[in-house]
C-alpha positions in Angstrom: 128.3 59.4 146.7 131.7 58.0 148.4 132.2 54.7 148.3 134.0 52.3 151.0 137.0 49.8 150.2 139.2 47.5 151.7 142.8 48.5 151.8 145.9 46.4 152.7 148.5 47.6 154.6 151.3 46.3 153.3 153.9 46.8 156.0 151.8 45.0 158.4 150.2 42.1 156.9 152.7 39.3 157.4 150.7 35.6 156.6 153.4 33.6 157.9 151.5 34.7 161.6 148.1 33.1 160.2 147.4 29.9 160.7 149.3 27.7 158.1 150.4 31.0 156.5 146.7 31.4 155.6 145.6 34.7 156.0 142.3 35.1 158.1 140.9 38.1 156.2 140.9 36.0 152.9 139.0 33.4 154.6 136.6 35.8 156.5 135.9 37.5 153.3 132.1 36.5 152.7 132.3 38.0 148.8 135.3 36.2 148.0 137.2 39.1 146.7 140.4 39.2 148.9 142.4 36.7 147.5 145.6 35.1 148.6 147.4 33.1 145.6 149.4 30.8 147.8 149.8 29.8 151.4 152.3 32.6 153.3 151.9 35.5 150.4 150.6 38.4 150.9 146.8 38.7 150.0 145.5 40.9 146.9 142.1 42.0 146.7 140.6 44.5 143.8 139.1 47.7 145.1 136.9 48.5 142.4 135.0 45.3 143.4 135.0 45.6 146.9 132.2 46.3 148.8 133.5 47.6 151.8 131.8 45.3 154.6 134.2 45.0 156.7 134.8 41.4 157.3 138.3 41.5 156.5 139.1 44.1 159.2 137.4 42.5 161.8 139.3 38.9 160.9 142.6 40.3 160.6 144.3 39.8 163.8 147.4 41.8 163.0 145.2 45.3 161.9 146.9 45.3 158.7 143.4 45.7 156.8 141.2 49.1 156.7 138.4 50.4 155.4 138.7 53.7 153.6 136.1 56.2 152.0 137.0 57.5 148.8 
């Protein structure tokens, strides 16, 4: 059965444009598995954890997360 993940675009996500370099889709991210390590870095998530809800799309504001099927 194919599973959905949450995949970073890299060449769009640019934290400096969150709030306080904070990126949204780490805080929107109700399981906690998108991570950011610092203010203004780029947000790492695991996709053999992820669960594929979505939350981190829809919080995103510059469309640099999707959700792909594998």
């Amino acid at each position: 059965m194919p599973s959905k993940m949450a995949l970073v675009d890299y060449k769009k996500c640019h934290p400096e444009k969150c709030d306080s370099g904070v990126c949204d889709a780490v805080l929107a991210c109700s399981h906690k598995l998108l991570k950011q390590e610092a203010p203004y870095e780029i947000p790492m998530m695991d996709p053999s954890v992820c669960q594929g809800c979505g939350d981190c799309v829809r919080a995103c504001p510059l469309k640099a997360i999707k959700i792909v099927t594998m």
